[in-house]
C-alpha positions in Angstrom: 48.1 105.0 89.3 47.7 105.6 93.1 50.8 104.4 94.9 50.5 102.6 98.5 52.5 103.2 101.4 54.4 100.2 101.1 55.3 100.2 97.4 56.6 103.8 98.5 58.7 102.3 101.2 60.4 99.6 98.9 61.6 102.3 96.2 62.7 104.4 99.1 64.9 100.9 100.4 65.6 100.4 96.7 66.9 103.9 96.4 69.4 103.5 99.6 70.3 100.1 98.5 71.7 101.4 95.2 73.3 104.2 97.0 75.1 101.7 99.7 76.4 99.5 96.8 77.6 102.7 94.6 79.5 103.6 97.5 80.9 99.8 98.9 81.9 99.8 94.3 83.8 103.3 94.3 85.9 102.1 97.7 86.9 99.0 95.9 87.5 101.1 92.5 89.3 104.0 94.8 91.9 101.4 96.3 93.1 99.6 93.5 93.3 103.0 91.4 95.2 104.2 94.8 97.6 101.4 94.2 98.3 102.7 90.4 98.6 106.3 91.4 100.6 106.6 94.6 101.0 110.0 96.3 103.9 111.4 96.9 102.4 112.7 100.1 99.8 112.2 102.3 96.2 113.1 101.0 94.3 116.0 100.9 92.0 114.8 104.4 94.8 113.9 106.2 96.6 117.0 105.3 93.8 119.3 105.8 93.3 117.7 109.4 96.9 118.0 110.3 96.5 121.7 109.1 93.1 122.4 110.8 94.5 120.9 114.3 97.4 123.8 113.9 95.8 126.6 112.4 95.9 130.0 114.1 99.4 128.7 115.3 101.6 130.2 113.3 104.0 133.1 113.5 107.3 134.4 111.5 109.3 133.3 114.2 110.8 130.4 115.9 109.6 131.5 119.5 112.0 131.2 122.3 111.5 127.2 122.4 113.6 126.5 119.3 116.0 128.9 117.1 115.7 128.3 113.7 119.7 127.4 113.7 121.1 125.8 110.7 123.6 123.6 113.5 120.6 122.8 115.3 120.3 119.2 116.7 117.1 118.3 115.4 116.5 114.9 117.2 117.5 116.7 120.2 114.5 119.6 119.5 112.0 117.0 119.3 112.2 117.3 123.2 111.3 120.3 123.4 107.7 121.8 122.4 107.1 123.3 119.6 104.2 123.8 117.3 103.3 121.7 114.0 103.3 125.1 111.9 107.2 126.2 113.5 108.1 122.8 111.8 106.5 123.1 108.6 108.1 126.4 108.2 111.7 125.0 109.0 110.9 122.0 106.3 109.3 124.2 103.9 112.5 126.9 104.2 114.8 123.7 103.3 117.4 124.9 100.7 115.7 128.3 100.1 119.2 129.4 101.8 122.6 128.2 101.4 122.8 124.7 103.7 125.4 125.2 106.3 127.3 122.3 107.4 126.0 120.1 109.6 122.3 120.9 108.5 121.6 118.2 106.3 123.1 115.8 108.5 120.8 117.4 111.4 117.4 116.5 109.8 119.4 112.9 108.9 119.0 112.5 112.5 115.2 113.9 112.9 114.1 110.9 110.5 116.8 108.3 112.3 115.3 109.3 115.6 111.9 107.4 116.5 110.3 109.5 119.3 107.4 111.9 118.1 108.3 115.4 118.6 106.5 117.0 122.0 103.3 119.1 121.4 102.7 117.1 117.8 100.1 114.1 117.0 100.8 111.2 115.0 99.3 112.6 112.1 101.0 115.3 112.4 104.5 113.6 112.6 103.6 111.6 109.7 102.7 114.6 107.8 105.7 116.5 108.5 108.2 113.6 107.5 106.5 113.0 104.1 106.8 116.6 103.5 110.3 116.5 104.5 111.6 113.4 102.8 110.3 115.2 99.7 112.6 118.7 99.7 115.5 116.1 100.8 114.8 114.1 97.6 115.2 117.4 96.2 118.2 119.3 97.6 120.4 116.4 99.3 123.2 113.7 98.4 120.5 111.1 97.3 123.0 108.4 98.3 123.4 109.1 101.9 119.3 110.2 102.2 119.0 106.3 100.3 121.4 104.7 103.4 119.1 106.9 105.9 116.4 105.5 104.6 117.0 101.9 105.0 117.9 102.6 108.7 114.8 104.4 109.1 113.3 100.8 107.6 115.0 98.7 109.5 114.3 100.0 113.2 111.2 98.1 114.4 110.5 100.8 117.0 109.8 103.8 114.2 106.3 104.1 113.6 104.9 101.8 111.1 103.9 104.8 108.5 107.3 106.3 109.0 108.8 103.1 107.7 106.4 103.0 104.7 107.8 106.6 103.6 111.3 105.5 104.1 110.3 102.7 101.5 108.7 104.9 99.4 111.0 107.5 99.0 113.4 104.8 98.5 112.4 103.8 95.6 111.7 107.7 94.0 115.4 108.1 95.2 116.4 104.7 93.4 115.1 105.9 90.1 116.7 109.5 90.2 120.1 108.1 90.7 119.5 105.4 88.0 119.0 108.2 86.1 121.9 110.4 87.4 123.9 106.7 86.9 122.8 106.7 82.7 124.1 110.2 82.3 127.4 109.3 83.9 128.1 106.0 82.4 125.6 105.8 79.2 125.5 101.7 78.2 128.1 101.0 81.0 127.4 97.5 82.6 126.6 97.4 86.3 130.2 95.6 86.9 132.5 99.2 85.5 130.7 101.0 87.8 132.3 102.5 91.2 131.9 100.1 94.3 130.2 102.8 96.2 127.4 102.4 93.9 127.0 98.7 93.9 127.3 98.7 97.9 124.5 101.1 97.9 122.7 99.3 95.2 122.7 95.7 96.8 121.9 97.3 100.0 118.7 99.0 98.7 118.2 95.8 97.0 118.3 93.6 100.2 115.7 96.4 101.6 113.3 96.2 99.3 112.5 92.8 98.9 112.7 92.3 102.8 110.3 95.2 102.7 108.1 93.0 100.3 108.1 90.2 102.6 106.2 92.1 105.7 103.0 91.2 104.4 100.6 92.1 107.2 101.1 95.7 106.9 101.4 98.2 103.8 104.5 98.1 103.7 104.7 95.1 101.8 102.2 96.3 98.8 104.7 99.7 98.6 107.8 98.0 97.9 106.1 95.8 95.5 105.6 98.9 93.8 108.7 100.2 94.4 110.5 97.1 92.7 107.5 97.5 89.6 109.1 100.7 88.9 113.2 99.6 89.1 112.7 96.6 87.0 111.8 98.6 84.8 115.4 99.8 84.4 117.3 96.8 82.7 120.4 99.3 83.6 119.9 98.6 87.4 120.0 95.3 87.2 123.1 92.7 86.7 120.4 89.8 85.9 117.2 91.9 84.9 115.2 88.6 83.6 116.1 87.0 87.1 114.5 90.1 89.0 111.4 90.5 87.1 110.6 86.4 87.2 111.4 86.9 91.0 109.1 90.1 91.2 106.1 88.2 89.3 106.3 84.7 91.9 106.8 87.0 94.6 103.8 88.8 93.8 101.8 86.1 92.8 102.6 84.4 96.2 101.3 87.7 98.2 97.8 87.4 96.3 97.6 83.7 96.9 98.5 84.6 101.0 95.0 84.1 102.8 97.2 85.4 105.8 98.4 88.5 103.7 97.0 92.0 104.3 94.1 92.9 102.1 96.3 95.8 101.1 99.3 94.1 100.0 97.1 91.1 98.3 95.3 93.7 96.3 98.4 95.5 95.3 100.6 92.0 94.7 97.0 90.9 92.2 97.9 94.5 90.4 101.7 94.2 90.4 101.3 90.4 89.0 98.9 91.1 86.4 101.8 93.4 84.4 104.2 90.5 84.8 104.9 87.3 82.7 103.6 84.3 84.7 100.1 85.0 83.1 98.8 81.6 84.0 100.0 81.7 87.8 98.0 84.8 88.0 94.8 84.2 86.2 94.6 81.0 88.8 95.1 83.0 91.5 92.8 86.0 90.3 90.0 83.5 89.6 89.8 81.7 92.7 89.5 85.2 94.5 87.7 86.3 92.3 85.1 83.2 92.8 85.5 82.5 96.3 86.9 85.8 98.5 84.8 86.8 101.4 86.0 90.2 100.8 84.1 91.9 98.1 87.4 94.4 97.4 89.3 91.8 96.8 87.4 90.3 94.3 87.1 93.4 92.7 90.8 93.6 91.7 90.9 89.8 90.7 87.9 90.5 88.5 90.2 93.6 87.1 93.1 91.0 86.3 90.9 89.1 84.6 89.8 91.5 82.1 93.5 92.6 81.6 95.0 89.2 81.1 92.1 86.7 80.9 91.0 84.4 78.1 87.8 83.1 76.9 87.2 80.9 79.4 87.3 83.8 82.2 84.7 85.8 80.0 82.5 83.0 80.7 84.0 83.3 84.3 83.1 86.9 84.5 79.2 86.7 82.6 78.8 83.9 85.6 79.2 86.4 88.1 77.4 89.0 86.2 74.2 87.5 86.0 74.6 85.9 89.8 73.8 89.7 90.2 75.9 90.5 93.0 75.4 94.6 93.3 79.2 94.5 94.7 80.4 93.4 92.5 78.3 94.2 88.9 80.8 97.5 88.3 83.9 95.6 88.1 82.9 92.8 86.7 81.1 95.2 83.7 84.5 97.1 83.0 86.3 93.7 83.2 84.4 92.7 80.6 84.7 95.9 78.6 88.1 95.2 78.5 88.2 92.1 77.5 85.5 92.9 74.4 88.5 96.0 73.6 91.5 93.2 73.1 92.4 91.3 70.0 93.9 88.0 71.8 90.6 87.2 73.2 
C-alpha cells in the first residue's frame, strides 16, 4: 500500500495529538497525586536550581561577612551578603554541636523576620527556610517552633510560600506532640491536661482553619490537609465528631467555590471524598465533573466519583467516556476501574 503525503501528515498530527493529551493527563494525574503525597521539602527542580544558581560558591568557612557564631543575630545577618551555600551550611550544621543559648531563639527570629536575606533569590530563601523548619522540627522545643509558626502565618507581609511552610510544618509539629502528648498522658481527656497545652492547642486550632479559609492561594488546600491528618487523632480533639463534620462542609464548600483557587478546589474535592457527607460531595464532584472548564479539575471530580460514586455516576462516567474527550479518557478509565473493584456498587 503506497502512502500519500497527506495520509502521512495526519498520523504525524495524530502522533503529536496523542502525545499533547498524554501530557495535559499526567499534569492532571501529577497534581492530585501531589495533593496525596506532600513533600516535606521543596522538589527536586526547584532544589536543583536553587543549587545550580550557587554552585562553585562554597567554602569551609563563613568568610569575613558573617561568623558562624552560635549568639549570632540572625535577622540581623540577613543584611549583610552572604552566599546561599554559607547558609545551607549553618542550617545543615544545626544541632551537630551542642546549641548554645540564645541560638535557637536566633533562627526563631530568621523565620519571624520577612525581608529576604541580601545576595539570595526567592527561590533560594524559600529553599533555605524549608530546609530549616525541618532540623527545627527535629532538634527544638516543638511548642515554641508551633507559636513561631503561627506568627510567621499570620504576618501578611512574609512571602506567600513562607506562610505555606509555616502551615505545613505546623501541622508535622501538631502530630509529633500529639504523639509526645499520648506517651505522657495515655487515655487522658483533653480537659486533665496542662493549660499550656490547650493554649497552644486552641491557638494552632484558630490557625488552621483561618489558614483553610484563604482560598485563593495554596495555602488554603495545605491546611486542609493539615486538619485531614489531626482529625485523625480523636485524642486531639475535645469534640472529634464536631471537627471532622466541620472538616467535610468546609471542604465541600471549597470545591463548590467557582472563586476558589484551582489548587485548593482540587485538594478540598480530595480531602471531601475521605469524609462522611458522601452525598454533598458526589453533587459537587458531578457537576465539575460535567461542567468545569478546567479539564484538571474535572479530573479529580471524576476520581471522587470512582471512590465514592454509585450506579448512577458509572452511567455518569461511561457518558463522558464515550463523548471521547482525550482529556479526560485516563481518568475517567481508572474511575471506572475503581468503581468495577468495590462491592457497594
Amino acid at each position: 500500500m503506497i502512502f500519500s503525503t497527506k495520509d502521512i501528515s495526519k498520523v504525524v498530527f495524530a502522533n503529536k495529538r496523542v502525545l499533547f493529551v498524554m501530557l495535559v493527563v499526567s499534569l492532571a494525574i501529577g497534581i492530585v497525586f501531589y495533593i496525596n503525597t506532600r513533600s516535606e521539602s521543596l522538589t527536586a527542580n526547584e532544589a536543583d536550581t536553587v543549587y545550580q544558581s550557587d554552585k562553585g560558591q562554597s567554602n569551609n568557612s563563613f568568610g569575613n561577612d558573617i561568623t558562624h557564631s552560635k549568639t549570632l543575630n540572625l535577622a540581623e545577618s540577613k543584611q549583610v551578603t552572604t552566599s546561599y551555600t554559607q547558609w545551607k551550611d549553618m542550617i545543615a550544621a544545626l544541632g551537630i554541636e551542642q546549641l548554645e543559648d540564645g541560638e535557637l531563639e536566633g533562627w526563631h527570629q530568621f523565620l519571624l523576620d520577612p525581608d529576604l536575606p541580601a545576595g539570595l533569590n526567592e527561590n533560594q530563601y524559600r529553599f533555605l527556610v524549608n530546609q530549616l523548619l525541618n532540623r527545627l522540627r527535629r532538634i527544638d522545643d516543638i511548642e515554641s517552633l508551633v507559636l513561631v509558626l503561627a506568627d510567621v502565618y499570620r504576618n501578611p507581609g512574609q512571602d506567600l510560600l513562607v506562610r505555606d511552610y509555616a502551615i505545613q510544618h505546623m501541622g508535622l509539629s501538631m502530630g509529633t506532640l500529639i504523639g509526645q502528648q499520648q506517651l505522657q498522658s495515655p487515655g487522658s481527656p483533653q480537659s486533665a491536661v496542662n493549660g499550656e497545652w490547650l493554649e497552644m492547642k486552641n491557638e494552632v486550632e484558630e490557625v488552621l482553619w483561618a489558614a483553610v479559609e484563604e482560598t485563593n492561594t495554596s495555602i488554603s488546600g495545605t491546611a486542609l490537609l493539615a486538619l485531614e491528618n489531626m482529625v485523625q487523632r480523636v485524642d486531639f480533639w475535645d469534640e472529634p465528631e464536631k471537627a471532622r463534620a466541620r472538616l467535610a462542609r468546609v471542604a465541600i464548600d471549597i470545591a463548590n467555590n467557582e472563586q476558589a483557587s484551582v489548587v485548593a478546589r482540587i485538594t478540598a474535592l480530595q480531602v471531601a471524598a475521605k469524609g462522611e457527607q458522601a452525598d454533598r460531595v458526589l453533587e459537587a464532584a458531578r457537576t465539575i465533573a460535567g461542567s468545569s472548564q478546567n479539564h484538571v479539575l474535572r479530573a479529580s471530580a471524576i476520581s471522587v466519583l470512582g471512590m465514592r460514586g454509585t450506579a448512577e455516576d458509572q452511567k455518569l462516567l461511561l457518558e463522558l467516556l464515550n463523548r471521547g474527550d482525550s482529556r479526560l479518557q485516563v481518568a475517567v478509565r481508572s474511575a471506572l476501574e475503581k468503581m468495577d473493584q468495590r462491592k457497594d456498587v
